[in-house]
N, C-alpha and C positions, 0 to 999 in steps of 0.2 A: 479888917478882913482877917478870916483864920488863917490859922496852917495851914492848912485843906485845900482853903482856895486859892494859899500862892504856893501850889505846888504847880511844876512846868507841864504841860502835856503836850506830846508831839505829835500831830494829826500829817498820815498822810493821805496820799491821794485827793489834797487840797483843791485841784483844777477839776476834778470831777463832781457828779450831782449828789453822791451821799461824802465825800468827804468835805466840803464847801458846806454843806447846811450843818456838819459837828462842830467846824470851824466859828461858826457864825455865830451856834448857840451857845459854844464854850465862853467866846469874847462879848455876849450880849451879859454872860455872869459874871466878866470881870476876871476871866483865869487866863494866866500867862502863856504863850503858847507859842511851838517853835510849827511854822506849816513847812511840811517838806513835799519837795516835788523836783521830778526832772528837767522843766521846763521853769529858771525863777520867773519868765516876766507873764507868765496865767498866774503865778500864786497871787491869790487877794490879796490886799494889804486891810488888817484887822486893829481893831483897839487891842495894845497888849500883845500883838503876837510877832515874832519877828520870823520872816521868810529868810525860810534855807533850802540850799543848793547851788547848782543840780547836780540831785541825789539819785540813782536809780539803786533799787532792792540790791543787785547783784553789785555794786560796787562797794565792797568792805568799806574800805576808807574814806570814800564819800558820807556814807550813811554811818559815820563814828563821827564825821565832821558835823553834819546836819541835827545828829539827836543828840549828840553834848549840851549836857545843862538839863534835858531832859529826866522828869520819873517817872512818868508814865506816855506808855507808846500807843496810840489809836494805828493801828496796823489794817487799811483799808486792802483788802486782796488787791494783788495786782493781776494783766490778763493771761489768760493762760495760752502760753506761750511754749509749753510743754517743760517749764523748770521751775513753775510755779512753789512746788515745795523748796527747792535750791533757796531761790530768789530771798523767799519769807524766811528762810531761817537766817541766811545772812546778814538780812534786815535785823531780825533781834536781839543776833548777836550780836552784832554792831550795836547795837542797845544796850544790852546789857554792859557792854566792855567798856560803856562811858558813862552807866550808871543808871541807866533805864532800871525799875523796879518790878512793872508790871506791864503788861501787854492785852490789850482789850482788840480781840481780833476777829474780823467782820467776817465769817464763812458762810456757808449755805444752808438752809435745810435739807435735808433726806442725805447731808454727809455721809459715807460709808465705805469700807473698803472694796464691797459689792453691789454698789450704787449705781442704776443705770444712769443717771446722767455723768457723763466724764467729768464736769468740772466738779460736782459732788464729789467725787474720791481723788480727786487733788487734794480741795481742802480739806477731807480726813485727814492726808498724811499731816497735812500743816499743822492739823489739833493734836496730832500724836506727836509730834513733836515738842509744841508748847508742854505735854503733860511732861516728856521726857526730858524736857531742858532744865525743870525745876522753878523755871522764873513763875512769880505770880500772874494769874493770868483769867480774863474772862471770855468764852467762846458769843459769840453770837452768829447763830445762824440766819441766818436772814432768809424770809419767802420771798418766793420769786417777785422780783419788783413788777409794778403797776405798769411803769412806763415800759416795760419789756415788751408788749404783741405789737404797741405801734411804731415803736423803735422797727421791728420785724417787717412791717407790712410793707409793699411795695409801692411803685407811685402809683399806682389806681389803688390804693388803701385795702388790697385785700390782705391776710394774713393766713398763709396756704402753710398746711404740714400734718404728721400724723399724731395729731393729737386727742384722737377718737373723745371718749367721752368722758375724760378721765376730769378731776379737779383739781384746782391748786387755789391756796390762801393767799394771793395775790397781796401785796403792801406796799404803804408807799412811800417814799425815800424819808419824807419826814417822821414818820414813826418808826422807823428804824433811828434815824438821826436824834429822835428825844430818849430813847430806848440808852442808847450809846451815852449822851451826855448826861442821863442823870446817875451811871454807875459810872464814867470816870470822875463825876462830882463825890461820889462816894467814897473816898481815901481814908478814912480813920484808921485810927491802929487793927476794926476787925472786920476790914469794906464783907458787906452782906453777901456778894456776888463773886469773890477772890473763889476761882475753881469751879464755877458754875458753866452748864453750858447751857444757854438762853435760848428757844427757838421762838423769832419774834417775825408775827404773821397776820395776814388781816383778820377783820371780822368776821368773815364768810369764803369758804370755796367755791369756785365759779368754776364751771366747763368754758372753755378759749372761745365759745360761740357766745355765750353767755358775757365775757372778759369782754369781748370784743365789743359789743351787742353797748356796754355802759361807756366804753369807752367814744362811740361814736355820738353817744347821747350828751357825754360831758363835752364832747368838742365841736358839735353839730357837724359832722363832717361824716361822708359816707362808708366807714371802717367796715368790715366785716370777715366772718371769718368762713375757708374753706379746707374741711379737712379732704389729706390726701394719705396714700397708703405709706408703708416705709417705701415701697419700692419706688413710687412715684417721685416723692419728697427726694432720692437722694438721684436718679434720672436727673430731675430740674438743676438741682444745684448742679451735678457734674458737669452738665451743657453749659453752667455760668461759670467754666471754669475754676471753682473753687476747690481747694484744696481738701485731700481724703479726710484729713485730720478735722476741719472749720464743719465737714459735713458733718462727721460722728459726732460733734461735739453739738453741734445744731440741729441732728436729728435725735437726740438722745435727749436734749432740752425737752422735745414732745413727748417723749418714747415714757420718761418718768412722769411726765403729767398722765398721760394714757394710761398710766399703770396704776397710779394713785398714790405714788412715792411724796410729791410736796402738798399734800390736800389737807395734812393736818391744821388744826386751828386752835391756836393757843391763846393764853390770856396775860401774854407778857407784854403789852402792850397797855393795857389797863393796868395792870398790877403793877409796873416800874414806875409809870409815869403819873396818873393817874387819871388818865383819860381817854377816854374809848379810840378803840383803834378806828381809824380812818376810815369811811367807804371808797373804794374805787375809783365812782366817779365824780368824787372830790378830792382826788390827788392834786390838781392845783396846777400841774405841769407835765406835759406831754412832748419825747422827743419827735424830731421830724421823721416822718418814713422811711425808711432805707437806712436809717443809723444803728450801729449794732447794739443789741442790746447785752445783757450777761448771758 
Protein backbone atom coordinates (compact mmCIF):
# COMPACT_ATOMS: atom_id res chain seq x y z
CA UNK A 1 0.00 0.00 0.00
CA UNK A 2 1.16 3.66 -0.72
CA UNK A 3 1.75 6.63 1.13
CA UNK A 4 -1.54 7.87 -0.03
CA UNK A 5 -3.39 5.34 1.26
CA UNK A 6 -2.02 5.11 4.84
CA UNK A 7 -2.44 8.55 5.37
CA UNK A 8 -5.24 8.92 8.62
CA UNK A 9 -8.47 10.54 7.53
CA UNK A 10 -10.91 11.73 10.32
CA UNK A 11 -14.49 11.48 9.18
CA UNK A 12 -16.99 13.19 11.04
CA UNK A 13 -20.59 13.18 11.61
CA UNK A 14 -19.99 9.09 11.43
CA UNK A 15 -23.66 8.41 13.03
CA UNK A 16 -25.36 10.20 10.34
CA UNK A 17 -26.48 9.19 6.51
CA UNK A 18 -23.78 11.00 4.43
CA UNK A 19 -20.95 10.70 7.10
CA UNK A 20 -21.43 6.64 7.58
CA UNK A 21 -21.51 5.90 3.83
CA UNK A 22 -17.68 8.26 3.53
CA UNK A 23 -16.89 6.05 6.36
CA UNK A 24 -17.62 2.86 4.76
CA UNK A 25 -16.18 3.78 1.49
CA UNK A 26 -12.88 5.04 2.86
CA UNK A 27 -12.45 1.34 4.85
CA UNK A 28 -14.00 -0.67 1.88
CA UNK A 29 -10.30 1.00 0.24
CA UNK A 30 -8.32 0.03 2.97
CA UNK A 31 -7.50 3.72 4.44
CA UNK A 32 -6.93 4.23 8.27
CA UNK A 33 -9.35 6.38 9.83
CA UNK A 34 -10.27 7.97 13.10
CA UNK A 35 -14.50 8.29 13.12
CA UNK A 36 -15.44 11.12 15.35
CA UNK A 37 -18.76 11.75 17.07
CA UNK A 38 -20.51 12.85 20.10
CA UNK A 39 -22.25 9.95 20.91
CA UNK A 40 -19.04 6.73 20.84
CA UNK A 41 -21.59 3.89 21.18
CA UNK A 42 -23.70 5.07 17.35
CA UNK A 43 -20.02 5.28 15.83
CA UNK A 44 -19.58 2.09 13.54
CA UNK A 45 -17.08 0.05 14.18
CA UNK A 46 -14.99 -0.17 10.66
CA UNK A 47 -11.99 -2.26 9.25
CA UNK A 48 -8.96 0.15 9.92
CA UNK A 49 -10.77 2.90 11.73
CA UNK A 50 -10.54 3.54 15.25
CA UNK A 51 -13.73 5.52 17.10
CA UNK A 52 -13.11 8.69 18.84
CA UNK A 53 -14.85 10.47 21.42
CA UNK A 54 -17.23 12.10 22.36
CA UNK A 55 -16.15 14.96 20.49
CA UNK A 56 -18.62 17.81 19.79
CA UNK A 57 -17.34 20.83 17.23
CA UNK A 58 -17.36 23.32 19.95
CA UNK A 59 -15.17 21.55 22.50
CA UNK A 60 -11.57 22.52 21.70
CA UNK A 61 -10.05 19.97 23.63
CA UNK A 62 -12.21 17.23 22.94
CA UNK A 63 -11.78 17.66 19.13
CA UNK A 64 -7.58 18.01 19.54
CA UNK A 65 -8.15 14.63 21.51
CA UNK A 66 -10.30 12.94 18.64
CA UNK A 67 -8.36 14.20 15.30
CA UNK A 68 -4.80 13.48 16.78
CA UNK A 69 -3.04 11.21 14.44
CA UNK A 70 -5.09 12.71 11.88
CA UNK A 71 -4.19 14.59 8.09
CA UNK A 72 -6.88 14.83 6.71
CA UNK A 73 -10.24 16.17 8.18
CA UNK A 74 -13.87 15.12 6.33
CA UNK A 75 -15.62 18.02 8.32
CA UNK A 76 -19.50 16.91 7.78
CA UNK A 77 -21.58 20.31 8.78
CA UNK A 78 -22.86 20.12 11.82
CA UNK A 79 -26.84 21.52 12.68
CA UNK A 80 -27.48 24.87 12.62
CA UNK A 81 -27.74 25.67 15.80
CA UNK A 82 -27.25 29.35 15.21
CA UNK A 83 -23.12 29.01 15.89
CA UNK A 84 -22.59 26.94 13.08
CA UNK A 85 -19.52 29.07 11.82
CA UNK A 86 -18.12 29.02 15.85
CA UNK A 87 -18.58 25.35 15.93
CA UNK A 88 -16.72 24.44 12.41
CA UNK A 89 -13.94 26.70 12.94
CA UNK A 90 -13.07 25.22 16.30
CA UNK A 91 -13.29 21.99 14.75
CA UNK A 92 -10.36 22.81 12.44
CA UNK A 93 -8.52 24.38 14.49
CA UNK A 94 -8.40 21.68 16.85
CA UNK A 95 -7.25 20.15 13.54
CA UNK A 96 -4.76 21.69 12.64
CA UNK A 97 -3.20 22.16 16.29
CA UNK A 98 -2.50 18.40 16.18
CA UNK A 99 -1.68 18.20 12.65
CA UNK A 100 -4.65 18.02 10.51
CA UNK A 101 -3.23 19.06 6.86
CA UNK A 102 -6.33 19.51 5.00
CA UNK A 103 -9.94 19.75 5.36
CA UNK A 104 -12.59 18.58 2.82
CA UNK A 105 -15.80 20.21 3.98
CA UNK A 106 -19.41 19.28 3.14
CA UNK A 107 -21.49 22.83 2.49
CA UNK A 108 -24.40 23.62 0.51
CA UNK A 109 -25.06 24.80 -2.94
CA UNK A 110 -26.42 28.48 -3.66
CA UNK A 111 -23.80 29.22 -0.41
CA UNK A 112 -23.74 33.04 -0.25
CA UNK A 113 -23.56 35.89 1.82
CA UNK A 114 -27.04 37.05 0.33
CA UNK A 115 -28.55 33.57 0.03
CA UNK A 116 -32.09 33.11 0.71
CA UNK A 117 -31.82 29.98 2.32
CA UNK A 118 -30.45 30.64 5.99
CA UNK A 119 -28.46 27.69 6.16
CA UNK A 120 -26.72 28.70 2.78
CA UNK A 121 -25.00 31.85 4.37
CA UNK A 122 -23.92 29.89 7.30
CA UNK A 123 -21.90 27.74 5.38
CA UNK A 124 -20.43 30.74 3.38
CA UNK A 125 -19.14 32.01 6.42
CA UNK A 126 -17.51 28.44 7.19
CA UNK A 127 -15.90 28.56 3.42
CA UNK A 128 -14.67 32.12 4.09
CA UNK A 129 -13.12 31.01 6.72
CA UNK A 130 -11.37 27.86 5.45
CA UNK A 131 -9.91 30.36 2.54
CA UNK A 132 -8.80 32.59 5.48
CA UNK A 133 -7.29 29.98 7.82
CA UNK A 134 -4.70 29.16 5.06
CA UNK A 135 -5.26 25.31 5.79
CA UNK A 136 -5.52 23.22 2.63
CA UNK A 137 -8.71 22.60 1.81
CA UNK A 138 -11.67 21.37 -0.55
CA UNK A 139 -15.38 22.96 -0.59
CA UNK A 140 -18.16 20.75 -1.46
CA UNK A 141 -21.28 21.96 -1.95
CA UNK A 142 -23.73 19.58 -1.84
CA UNK A 143 -27.61 19.82 -3.56
CA UNK A 144 -30.28 19.60 -1.76
CA UNK A 145 -30.44 15.91 -0.62
CA UNK A 146 -33.12 13.31 -2.21
CA UNK A 147 -34.08 12.01 1.10
CA UNK A 148 -35.09 15.71 2.11
CA UNK A 149 -39.12 16.19 0.95
CA UNK A 150 -39.82 12.82 2.65
CA UNK A 151 -38.00 13.40 5.60
CA UNK A 152 -40.50 16.84 5.46
CA UNK A 153 -43.72 15.20 4.84
CA UNK A 154 -46.11 14.64 7.43
CA UNK A 155 -47.88 11.37 8.45
CA UNK A 156 -50.53 11.42 5.72
CA UNK A 157 -47.25 11.82 3.32
CA UNK A 158 -48.20 15.08 2.18
CA UNK A 159 -45.19 17.63 1.66
CA UNK A 160 -46.89 21.32 2.14
CA UNK A 161 -44.77 24.63 1.66
CA UNK A 162 -44.03 27.50 -0.57
CA UNK A 163 -42.20 26.15 -3.00
CA UNK A 164 -44.17 27.31 -6.18
CA UNK A 165 -42.41 26.17 -9.25
CA UNK A 166 -39.12 26.72 -8.69
CA UNK A 167 -36.32 23.59 -9.22
CA UNK A 168 -33.55 21.97 -7.58
CA UNK A 169 -30.90 19.15 -8.54
CA UNK A 170 -31.96 17.02 -5.97
CA UNK A 171 -28.84 14.07 -5.11
CA UNK A 172 -28.37 11.44 -3.31
CA UNK A 173 -26.22 10.76 -0.27
CA UNK A 174 -24.23 8.31 -2.15
CA UNK A 175 -23.08 10.51 -4.81
CA UNK A 176 -22.19 13.08 -2.64
CA UNK A 177 -20.35 10.18 -0.49
CA UNK A 178 -18.34 8.79 -3.81
CA UNK A 179 -17.85 12.55 -4.75
CA UNK A 180 -15.99 13.00 -1.11
CA UNK A 181 -14.04 9.71 -1.04
CA UNK A 182 -12.37 9.72 -4.37
CA UNK A 183 -10.78 13.55 -3.53
CA UNK A 184 -9.85 12.61 0.02
CA UNK A 185 -8.15 9.49 -1.88
CA UNK A 186 -6.45 12.06 -3.86
CA UNK A 187 -3.33 13.18 -1.50
CA UNK A 188 -0.18 13.39 -3.59
CA UNK A 189 2.18 16.01 -3.38
CA UNK A 190 -0.45 18.16 -6.01
CA UNK A 191 -4.07 16.61 -4.90
CA UNK A 192 -6.21 18.07 -8.27
CA UNK A 193 -8.99 19.56 -5.92
CA UNK A 194 -6.68 21.29 -2.99
CA UNK A 195 -8.73 24.98 -3.24
CA UNK A 196 -11.53 23.86 -5.28
CA UNK A 197 -15.10 24.54 -4.68
CA UNK A 198 -17.02 21.53 -6.07
CA UNK A 199 -20.90 21.93 -6.40
CA UNK A 200 -22.00 18.16 -6.55
CA UNK A 201 -25.79 17.65 -7.80
CA UNK A 202 -28.04 15.30 -9.62
CA UNK A 203 -28.79 14.67 -12.93
CA UNK A 204 -31.87 16.75 -13.55
CA UNK A 205 -33.88 19.65 -11.60
CA UNK A 206 -37.22 18.69 -10.58
CA UNK A 207 -40.09 21.08 -9.37
CA UNK A 208 -40.97 19.48 -5.39
CA UNK A 209 -44.37 18.19 -7.21
CA UNK A 210 -42.29 16.51 -9.75
CA UNK A 211 -39.55 15.40 -6.47
CA UNK A 212 -42.29 14.32 -4.84
CA UNK A 213 -44.30 12.64 -7.69
CA UNK A 214 -40.73 9.95 -8.13
CA UNK A 215 -40.38 9.85 -4.78
CA UNK A 216 -43.84 8.11 -4.18
CA UNK A 217 -43.16 5.88 -7.17
CA UNK A 218 -39.72 4.55 -5.70
CA UNK A 219 -41.55 3.77 -2.58
CA UNK A 220 -44.94 2.86 -3.66
CA UNK A 221 -46.31 4.80 -1.06
CA UNK A 222 -48.81 7.81 -1.45
CA UNK A 223 -46.29 10.94 -1.07
CA UNK A 224 -47.38 14.01 -2.58
CA UNK A 225 -46.79 17.37 -2.92
CA UNK A 226 -48.86 20.69 -1.82
CA UNK A 227 -47.73 24.00 -2.38
CA UNK A 228 -48.64 26.79 0.07
CA UNK A 229 -48.17 30.63 0.19
CA UNK A 230 -45.27 32.03 2.57
CA UNK A 231 -47.99 33.36 4.60
CA UNK A 232 -49.67 30.21 5.02
CA UNK A 233 -46.45 27.93 5.38
CA UNK A 234 -45.24 30.05 8.39
CA UNK A 235 -49.37 30.40 9.98
CA UNK A 236 -49.02 26.25 10.05
CA UNK A 237 -45.70 25.86 11.59
CA UNK A 238 -46.37 28.75 14.24
CA UNK A 239 -49.70 26.90 15.51
CA UNK A 240 -47.13 23.67 15.87
CA UNK A 241 -45.34 25.59 18.01
CA UNK A 242 -42.18 25.96 16.40
CA UNK A 243 -39.70 28.14 16.98
CA UNK A 244 -39.30 31.82 14.72
CA UNK A 245 -35.71 30.71 13.99
CA UNK A 246 -36.62 26.49 12.64
CA UNK A 247 -39.56 28.52 10.74
CA UNK A 248 -37.25 30.98 8.63
CA UNK A 249 -34.93 28.48 8.25
CA UNK A 250 -37.61 25.97 6.91
CA UNK A 251 -39.49 28.38 4.94
CA UNK A 252 -36.42 29.81 3.25
CA UNK A 253 -35.41 26.01 2.35
CA UNK A 254 -38.72 26.51 -0.19
CA UNK A 255 -38.25 30.26 -0.70
CA UNK A 256 -34.66 29.30 -2.64
CA UNK A 257 -36.12 26.51 -4.49
CA UNK A 258 -39.00 28.93 -5.61
CA UNK A 259 -36.53 31.24 -6.71
CA UNK A 260 -34.31 29.11 -8.46
CA UNK A 261 -31.27 29.46 -6.17
CA UNK A 262 -30.22 25.39 -5.93
CA UNK A 263 -31.52 24.26 -9.62
CA UNK A 264 -28.27 24.30 -11.09
CA UNK A 265 -26.85 20.95 -12.59
CA UNK A 266 -23.52 20.20 -12.69
CA UNK A 267 -21.18 17.45 -13.87
CA UNK A 268 -19.17 16.82 -10.78
CA UNK A 269 -20.48 13.82 -10.27
CA UNK A 270 -19.62 12.02 -13.50
CA UNK A 271 -16.33 13.83 -13.73
CA UNK A 272 -14.83 12.82 -10.05
CA UNK A 273 -16.14 9.57 -9.93
CA UNK A 274 -16.75 8.28 -13.06
CA UNK A 275 -20.09 7.48 -13.13
CA UNK A 276 -23.39 9.16 -13.94
CA UNK A 277 -24.91 10.86 -11.21
CA UNK A 278 -27.84 8.96 -9.60
CA UNK A 279 -31.58 9.37 -10.61
CA UNK A 280 -33.89 10.16 -7.63
CA UNK A 281 -35.86 7.58 -7.61
CA UNK A 282 -33.10 5.15 -7.11
CA UNK A 283 -31.55 6.84 -4.23
CA UNK A 284 -31.91 3.33 -2.49
CA UNK A 285 -33.02 4.98 0.96
CA UNK A 286 -35.81 7.08 2.21
CA UNK A 287 -36.04 8.60 5.71
CA UNK A 288 -39.38 8.04 7.73
CA UNK A 289 -41.91 11.04 7.53
CA UNK A 290 -41.70 13.68 9.97
CA UNK A 291 -37.86 13.23 10.47
CA UNK A 292 -35.92 16.50 9.84
CA UNK A 293 -34.43 16.75 6.95
CA UNK A 294 -31.23 19.73 6.17
Amino acid sequence: MSEQARATVAVTGVTGALGSRIAARLAERGVPQLLVGRDTDRIPELPGAERRGPAAYADASAMRTALAGASTLVLVSGRPLGRRLEEHATAVEAGVAVGVRRVLYVSLIGAGPTAIYRNARDHWLTERFLVESGVRHTVFRAGIYASTPAALADEELVVSGPGGDGRAAFVTHDDIADVITAVALDDGPRPEYDGATLEVTGPEALTLEEMVSRIATATGRPYRYVPESVEEAFARRWRQGISGVQIESWISWYQAIAKGEVSAVTDAVPRITGSPATPVERAGWWPAPGSTGR
